[in-house]
N, C-alpha and C positions, 0 to 999 in steps of 0.2 A: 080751379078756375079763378081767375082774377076778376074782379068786379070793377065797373067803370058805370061813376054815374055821372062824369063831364067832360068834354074834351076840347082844349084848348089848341087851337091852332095857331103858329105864328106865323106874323106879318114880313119878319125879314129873314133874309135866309141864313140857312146856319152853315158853318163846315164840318161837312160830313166825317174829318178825321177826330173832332171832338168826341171826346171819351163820357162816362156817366157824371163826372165830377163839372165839366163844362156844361154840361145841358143842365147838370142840376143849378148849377150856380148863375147861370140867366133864366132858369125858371123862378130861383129865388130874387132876383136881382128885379125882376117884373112884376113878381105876384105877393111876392114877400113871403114866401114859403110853397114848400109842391103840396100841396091839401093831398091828406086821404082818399083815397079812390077817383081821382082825377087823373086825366092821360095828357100831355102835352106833346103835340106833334111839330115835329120842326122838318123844312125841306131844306134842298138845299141850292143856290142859284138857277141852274137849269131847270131844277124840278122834277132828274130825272132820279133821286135820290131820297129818303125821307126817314127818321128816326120817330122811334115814339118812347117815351119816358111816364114809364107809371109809378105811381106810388103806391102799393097796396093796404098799407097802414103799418106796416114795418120794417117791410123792402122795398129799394129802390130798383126797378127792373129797366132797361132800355135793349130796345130791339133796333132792328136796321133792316131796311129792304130796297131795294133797288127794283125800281120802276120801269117796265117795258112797256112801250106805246107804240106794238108794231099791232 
């Protein structure tokens, strides 16, 4: 199990075809590094799209999920 003691969501949207290297490197780019146990969620213009990028203290893990609003 992964631990998350904060979770950072962002303001502008991101593109969904961005890989772990992109989200890591505007996580770094805003925060000046991805903190230990911290999650960063990014969407994506629509909203109907959203990734999350954790750092568990040795891996960098990012997931993807696609949002239904029926």
């Amino acid at each position: 199990m992964i631990r998350i003691d904060a979770v950072w969501i962002a303001t502008e949207p991101m593109d969904m075809r961005a890989g772990t290297d992109t989200a890591l490197a505007r996580v770094v780019r805003v925060f000046g590094a991805a903190h230990p146990n911290h999650a960063y969620l990014f969407a994506n213009r629509r909203a109907n799209r959203m990734k999350v990028l954790v750092h568990d203290g040795i891996w960098i893990w990012l997931a993807a999920r696609r949002v239904s609003l029926r």
